[in-house]
C-alpha positions as CSV (number, residue, x, y, z in Angstrom):
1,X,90.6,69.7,88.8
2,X,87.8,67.9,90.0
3,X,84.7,66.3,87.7
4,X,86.4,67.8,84.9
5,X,85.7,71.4,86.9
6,X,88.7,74.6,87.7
7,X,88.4,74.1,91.5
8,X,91.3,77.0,92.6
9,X,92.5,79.5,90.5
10,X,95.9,81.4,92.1
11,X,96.6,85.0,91.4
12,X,100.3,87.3,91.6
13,X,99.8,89.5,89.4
14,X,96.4,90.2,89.3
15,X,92.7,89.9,90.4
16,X,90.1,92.4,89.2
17,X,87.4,93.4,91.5
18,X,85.1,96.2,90.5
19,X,87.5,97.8,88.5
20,X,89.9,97.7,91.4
21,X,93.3,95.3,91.1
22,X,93.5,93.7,94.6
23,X,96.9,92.2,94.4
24,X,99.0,95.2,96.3
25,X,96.1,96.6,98.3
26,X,96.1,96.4,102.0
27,X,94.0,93.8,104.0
28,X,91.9,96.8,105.1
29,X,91.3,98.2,101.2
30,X,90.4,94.8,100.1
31,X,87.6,94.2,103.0
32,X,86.3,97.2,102.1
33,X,86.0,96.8,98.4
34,X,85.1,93.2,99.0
35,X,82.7,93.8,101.9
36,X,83.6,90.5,103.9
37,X,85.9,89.8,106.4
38,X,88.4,86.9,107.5
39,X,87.4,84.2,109.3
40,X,89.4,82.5,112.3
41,X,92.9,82.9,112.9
42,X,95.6,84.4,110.7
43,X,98.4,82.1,109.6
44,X,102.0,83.3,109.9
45,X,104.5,81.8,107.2
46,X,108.1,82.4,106.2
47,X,107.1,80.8,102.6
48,X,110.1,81.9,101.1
49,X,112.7,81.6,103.6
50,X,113.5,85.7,103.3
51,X,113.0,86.6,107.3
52,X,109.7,88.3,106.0
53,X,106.6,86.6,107.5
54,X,103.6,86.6,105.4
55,X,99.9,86.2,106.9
56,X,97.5,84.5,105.4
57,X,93.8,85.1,105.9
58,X,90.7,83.2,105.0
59,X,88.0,84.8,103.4
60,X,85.6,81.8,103.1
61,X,82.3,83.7,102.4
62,X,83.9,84.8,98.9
63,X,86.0,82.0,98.6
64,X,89.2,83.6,98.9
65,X,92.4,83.0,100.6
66,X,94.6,86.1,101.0
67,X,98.5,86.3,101.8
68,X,99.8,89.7,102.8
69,X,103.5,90.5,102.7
70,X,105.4,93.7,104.0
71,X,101.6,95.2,104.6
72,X,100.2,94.4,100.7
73,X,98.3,91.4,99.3
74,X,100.4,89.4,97.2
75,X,98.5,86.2,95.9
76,X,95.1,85.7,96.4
77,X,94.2,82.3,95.8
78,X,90.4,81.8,94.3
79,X,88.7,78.3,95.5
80,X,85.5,76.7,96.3
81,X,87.3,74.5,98.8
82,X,89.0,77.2,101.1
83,X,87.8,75.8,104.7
84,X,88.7,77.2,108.3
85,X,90.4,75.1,110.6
């Protein structure tokens, strides 16, 4: 929290967007529903030490960071502070 304020909110389960759940959808479904796109360069991280890579992708317009596993978003992290590097 900063100045008493929520400043990133993260999301597993969950995130409603126009009726539509966007944790499981593809990156392609959620640009579409979202109507943004990613900026820069997609991050690729072994997070949980599986063998499965997951790619994150920053969607700073919205103020959304994305990580996709095995094709599906799986936490979408909400923040006013998500910055390209």
């Amino acid at each position: 929290m900063r100045e008493n304020k929520i400043d990133s909110i993260f999301c597993y389960k969950e995130l409603f967007y126009k009726d539509t759940n966007l944790i499981g959808l593809t990156i392609e479904q959620f640009k579409i529903i979202t109507e943004s796109n990613f900026i820069g360069k997609i991050d690729e991280l072994d997070f949980e030490d599986d063998g499965i890579p997951q790619f994150v992708y920053e969607f700073e317009t919205i103020g959304l960071q994305v990580w996709e596993k095995n094709s599906r978003i799986v936490t979408i992290i909400a923040s006013l502070y998500i910055e390209d590097d």
